[in-house]
C-alpha positions as CSV (number, residue, x, y, z in Angstrom):
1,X,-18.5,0.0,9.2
2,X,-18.1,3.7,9.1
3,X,-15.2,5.1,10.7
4,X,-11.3,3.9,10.8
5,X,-7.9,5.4,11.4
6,X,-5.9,6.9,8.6
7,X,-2.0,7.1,8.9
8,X,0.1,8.1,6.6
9,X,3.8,7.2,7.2
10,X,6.3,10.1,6.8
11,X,9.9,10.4,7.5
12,X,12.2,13.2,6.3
13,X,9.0,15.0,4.0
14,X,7.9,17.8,6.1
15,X,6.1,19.9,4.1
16,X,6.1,17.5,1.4
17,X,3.0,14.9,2.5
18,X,1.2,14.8,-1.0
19,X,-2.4,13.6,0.2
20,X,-2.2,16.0,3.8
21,X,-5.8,17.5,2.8
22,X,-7.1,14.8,0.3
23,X,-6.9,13.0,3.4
24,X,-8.3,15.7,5.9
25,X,-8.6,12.9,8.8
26,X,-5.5,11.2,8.9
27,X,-2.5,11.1,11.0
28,X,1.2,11.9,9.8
29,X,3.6,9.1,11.8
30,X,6.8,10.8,12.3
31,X,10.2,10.1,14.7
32,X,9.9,12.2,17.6
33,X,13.2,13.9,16.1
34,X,11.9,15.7,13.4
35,X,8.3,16.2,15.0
36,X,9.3,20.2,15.2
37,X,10.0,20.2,11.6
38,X,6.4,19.0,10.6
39,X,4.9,21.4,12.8
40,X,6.1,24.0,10.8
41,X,3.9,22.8,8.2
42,X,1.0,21.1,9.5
43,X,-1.2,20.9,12.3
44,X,0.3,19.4,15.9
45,X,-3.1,17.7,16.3
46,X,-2.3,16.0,13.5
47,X,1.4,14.8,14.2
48,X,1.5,10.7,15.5
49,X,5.2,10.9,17.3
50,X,6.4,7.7,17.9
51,X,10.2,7.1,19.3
52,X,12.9,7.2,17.0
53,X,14.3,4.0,18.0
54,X,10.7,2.7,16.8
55,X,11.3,4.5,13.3
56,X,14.1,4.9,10.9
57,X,12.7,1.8,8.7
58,X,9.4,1.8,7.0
59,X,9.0,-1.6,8.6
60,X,9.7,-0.3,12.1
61,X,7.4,2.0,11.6
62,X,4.6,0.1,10.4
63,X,5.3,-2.3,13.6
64,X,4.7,0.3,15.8
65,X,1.4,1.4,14.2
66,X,0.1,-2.3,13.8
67,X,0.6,-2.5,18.3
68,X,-0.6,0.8,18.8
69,X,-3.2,1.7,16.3
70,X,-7.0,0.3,16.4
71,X,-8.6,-1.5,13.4
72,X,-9.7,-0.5,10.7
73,X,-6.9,1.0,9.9
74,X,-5.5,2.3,6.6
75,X,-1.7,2.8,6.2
76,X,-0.9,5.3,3.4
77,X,2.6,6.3,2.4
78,X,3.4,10.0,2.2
79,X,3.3,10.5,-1.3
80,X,0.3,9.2,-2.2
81,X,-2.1,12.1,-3.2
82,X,-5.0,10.9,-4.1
83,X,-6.9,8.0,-5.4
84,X,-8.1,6.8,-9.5
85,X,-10.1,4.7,-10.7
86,X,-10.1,3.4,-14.0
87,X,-13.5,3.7,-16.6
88,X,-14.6,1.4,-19.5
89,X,-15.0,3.4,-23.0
90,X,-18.3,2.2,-24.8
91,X,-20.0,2.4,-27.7
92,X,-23.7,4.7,-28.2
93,X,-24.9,1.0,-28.2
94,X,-23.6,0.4,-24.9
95,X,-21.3,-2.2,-26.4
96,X,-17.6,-1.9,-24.6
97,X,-15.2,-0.5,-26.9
98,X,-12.1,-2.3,-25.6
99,X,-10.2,1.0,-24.7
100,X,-10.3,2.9,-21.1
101,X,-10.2,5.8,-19.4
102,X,-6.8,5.7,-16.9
103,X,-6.3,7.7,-14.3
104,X,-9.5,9.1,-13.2
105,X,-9.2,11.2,-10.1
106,X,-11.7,10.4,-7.7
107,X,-12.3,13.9,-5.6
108,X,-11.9,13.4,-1.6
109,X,-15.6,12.6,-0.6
110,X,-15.9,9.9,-3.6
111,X,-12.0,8.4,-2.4
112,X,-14.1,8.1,1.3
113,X,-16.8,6.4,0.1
114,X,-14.2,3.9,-1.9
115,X,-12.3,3.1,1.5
116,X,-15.6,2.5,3.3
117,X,-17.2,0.4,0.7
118,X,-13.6,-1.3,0.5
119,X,-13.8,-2.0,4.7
120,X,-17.8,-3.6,4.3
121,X,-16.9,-6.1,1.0
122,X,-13.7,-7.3,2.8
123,X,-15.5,-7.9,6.0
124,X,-18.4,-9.4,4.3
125,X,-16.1,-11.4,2.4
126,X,-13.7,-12.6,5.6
127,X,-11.0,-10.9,4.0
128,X,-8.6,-9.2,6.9
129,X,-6.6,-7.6,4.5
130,X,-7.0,-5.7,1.3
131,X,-5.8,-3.1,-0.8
132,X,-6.0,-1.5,-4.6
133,X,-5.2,-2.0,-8.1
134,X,-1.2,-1.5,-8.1
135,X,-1.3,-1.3,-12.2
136,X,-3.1,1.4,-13.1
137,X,-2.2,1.1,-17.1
138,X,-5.9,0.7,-18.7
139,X,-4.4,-1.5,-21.3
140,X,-4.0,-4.1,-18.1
141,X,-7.5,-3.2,-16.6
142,X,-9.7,-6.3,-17.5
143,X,-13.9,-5.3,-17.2
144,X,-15.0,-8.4,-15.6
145,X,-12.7,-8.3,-13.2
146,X,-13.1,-5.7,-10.4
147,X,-11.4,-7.1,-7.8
148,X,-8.9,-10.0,-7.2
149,X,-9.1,-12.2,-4.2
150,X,-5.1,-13.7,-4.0
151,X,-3.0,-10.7,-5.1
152,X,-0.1,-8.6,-3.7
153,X,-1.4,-5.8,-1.4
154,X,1.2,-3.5,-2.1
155,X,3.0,-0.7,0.6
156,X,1.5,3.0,-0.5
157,X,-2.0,1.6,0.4
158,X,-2.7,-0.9,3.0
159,X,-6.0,-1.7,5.3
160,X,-5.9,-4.2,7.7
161,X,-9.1,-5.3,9.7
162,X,-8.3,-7.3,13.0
163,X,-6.3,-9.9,12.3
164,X,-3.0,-11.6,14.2
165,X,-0.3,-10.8,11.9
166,X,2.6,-8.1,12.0
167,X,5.1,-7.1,9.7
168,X,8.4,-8.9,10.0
169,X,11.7,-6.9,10.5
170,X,13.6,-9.2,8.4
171,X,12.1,-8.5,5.6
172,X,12.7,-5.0,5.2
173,X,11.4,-2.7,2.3
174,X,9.5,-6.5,1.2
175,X,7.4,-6.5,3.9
176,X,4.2,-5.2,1.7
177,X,4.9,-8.6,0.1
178,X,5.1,-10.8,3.0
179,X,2.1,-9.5,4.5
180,X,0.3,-10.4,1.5
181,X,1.7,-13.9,1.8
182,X,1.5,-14.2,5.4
183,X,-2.4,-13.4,4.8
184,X,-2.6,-15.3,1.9
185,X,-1.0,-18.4,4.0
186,X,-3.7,-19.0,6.3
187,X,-6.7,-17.6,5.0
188,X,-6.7,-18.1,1.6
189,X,-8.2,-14.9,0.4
190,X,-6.8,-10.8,0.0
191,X,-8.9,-8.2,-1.5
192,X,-7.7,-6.2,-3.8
193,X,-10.0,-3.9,-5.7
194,X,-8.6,-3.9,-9.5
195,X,-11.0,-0.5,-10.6
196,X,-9.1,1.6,-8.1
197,X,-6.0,2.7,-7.6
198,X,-3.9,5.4,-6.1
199,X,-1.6,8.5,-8.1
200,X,1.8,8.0,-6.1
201,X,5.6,9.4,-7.2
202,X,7.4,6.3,-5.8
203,X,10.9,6.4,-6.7
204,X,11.2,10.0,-7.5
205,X,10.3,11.8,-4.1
206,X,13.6,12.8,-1.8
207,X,13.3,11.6,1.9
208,X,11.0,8.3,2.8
209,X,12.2,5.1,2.4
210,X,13.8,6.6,-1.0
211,X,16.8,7.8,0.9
212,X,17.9,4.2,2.2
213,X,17.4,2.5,-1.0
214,X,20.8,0.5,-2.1
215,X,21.1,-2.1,-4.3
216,X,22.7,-4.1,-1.8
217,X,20.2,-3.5,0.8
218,X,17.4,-4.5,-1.5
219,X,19.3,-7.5,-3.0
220,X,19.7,-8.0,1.3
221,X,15.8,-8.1,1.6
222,X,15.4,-10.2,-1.6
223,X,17.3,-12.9,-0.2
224,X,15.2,-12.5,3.1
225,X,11.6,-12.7,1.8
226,X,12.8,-15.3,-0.3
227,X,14.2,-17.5,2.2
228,X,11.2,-17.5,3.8
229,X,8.7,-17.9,1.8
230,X,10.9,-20.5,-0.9
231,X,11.7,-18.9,-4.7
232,X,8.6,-20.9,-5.6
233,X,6.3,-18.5,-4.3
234,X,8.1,-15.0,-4.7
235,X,11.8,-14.8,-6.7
236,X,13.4,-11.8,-7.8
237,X,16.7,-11.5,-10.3
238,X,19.5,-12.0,-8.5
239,X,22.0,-10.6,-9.5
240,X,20.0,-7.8,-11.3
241,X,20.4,-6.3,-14.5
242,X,18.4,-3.3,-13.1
243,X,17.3,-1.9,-10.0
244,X,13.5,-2.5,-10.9
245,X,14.5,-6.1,-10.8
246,X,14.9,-6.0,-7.1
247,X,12.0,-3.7,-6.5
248,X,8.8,-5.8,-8.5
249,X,8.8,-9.4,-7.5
250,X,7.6,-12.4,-9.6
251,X,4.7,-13.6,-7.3
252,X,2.9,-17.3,-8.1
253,X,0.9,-17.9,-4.9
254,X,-0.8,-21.4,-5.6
255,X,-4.3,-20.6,-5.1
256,X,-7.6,-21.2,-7.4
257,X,-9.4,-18.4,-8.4
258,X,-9.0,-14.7,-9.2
């Protein structure tokens, strides 16, 4: 396959979407309500304007896309600018040092090529579902092992192919998690490419899903994703000593393989 449909989810960033032209054909979903404040930045044509009652949460919003949106479709959050990859260092006789080069932006037309490729292997491979590396630290990056076929497909980048699954409004700012696991549940197999990855500010950015972080409405969706799925599966410290306790989740999903 060749073509799919971009979003990138926004809310409260106009003028602020990092990977506008890195992506030059994707759509910026936005609440109708501040749909005049992104025009000030960016081109109408590009604007997805979906009800406000639809938005609000990150969930929401990726609820509305999943009924409304064809497949292929790649979700992107807002500040993602562009996409790495991750090189082997080696020797004049070819021999693989054991050191890497991190963070190695790939330039728009190479990033394209990396989503289409990504599209083909999972539907070659029946994977629905897949995503990229979300440890980018070339310390982690192991050579013979380019992609993983049972990990997390995390929120900044996700690409669905048809499948039957939505996100689940209970679960909150976890639902990247219990996607994964929902996928993961019945066919036995994500895709997740471990070269690439994606140069995103997370935390750091004012507006997005940022703004309505609290400790207790993480703890909140904690306790949700983890009633569902069992503690087994996913846990995360509770109480925390830290906020990143509540944001990274210990994952043991009991499938062979890699």
């Amino acid at each position: 396959m060749s073509s799919y449909n971009t979003i990138i989810l926004s809310f409260k960033r106009a003028g602020r979407v990092a990977g506008y032209e890195y992506f030059p054909d994707a759509l910026i979903c936005v609440p109708e309500s501040q749909r005049d404040e992104y025009a000030k930045h960016y081109d109408a044509r590009r604007l997805l304007v979906i009800p406000d009652e639809r938005d609000g949460l990150c969930v929401k919003k990726r609820i509305w896309i999943m009924e409304n949106i064809g497949r292929p479709l790649l979700m992107l959050d807002d500040d993602v600018d562009c996409l790495t990859t991750t090189q082997g260092v080696y020797d004049e006789q070819g021999r693989f040092t054991g050191n890497s080069k991190q963070f190695i932006k790939l330039s728009p037309q190479e990033a394209e090529r990396v989503i289409i490729d990504g599209f083909n292997l999972a539907h070659q491979m029946g994977a629905v579902f897949w995503g990229l590396n979300v440890n980018t630290d070339g310390r982690n990056y192991q050579q013979y092992k380019p992609f993983t076929l049972s990990g997390m497909v995390l929120g900044p980048f996700q690409a669905h192919l048809p499948h039957e699954f939505n996100y689940d409004l209970r679960t909150g700012t976890k639902q990247d998690y219990d996607m994964s696991l929902q996928v993961l549940n019945k066919y036995r197999l994500t895709l997740r490419l471990n070269k690439y990855g994606y140069s995103c500010k997370y935390g750091n950015n004012q507006g997005g899903s940022v703004s309505q972080r609290t400790q207790q409405i993480e703890e909140g969706y904690c306790r949700a994703v983890m009633r569902k799925w069992g503690s087994k599966i996913i846990s995360y410290r509770i109480p925390p000593r830290k906020m990143t306790d509540l944001l990274n989740g210990r994952v043991n999903v009991p499938i062979h393989g890699v």
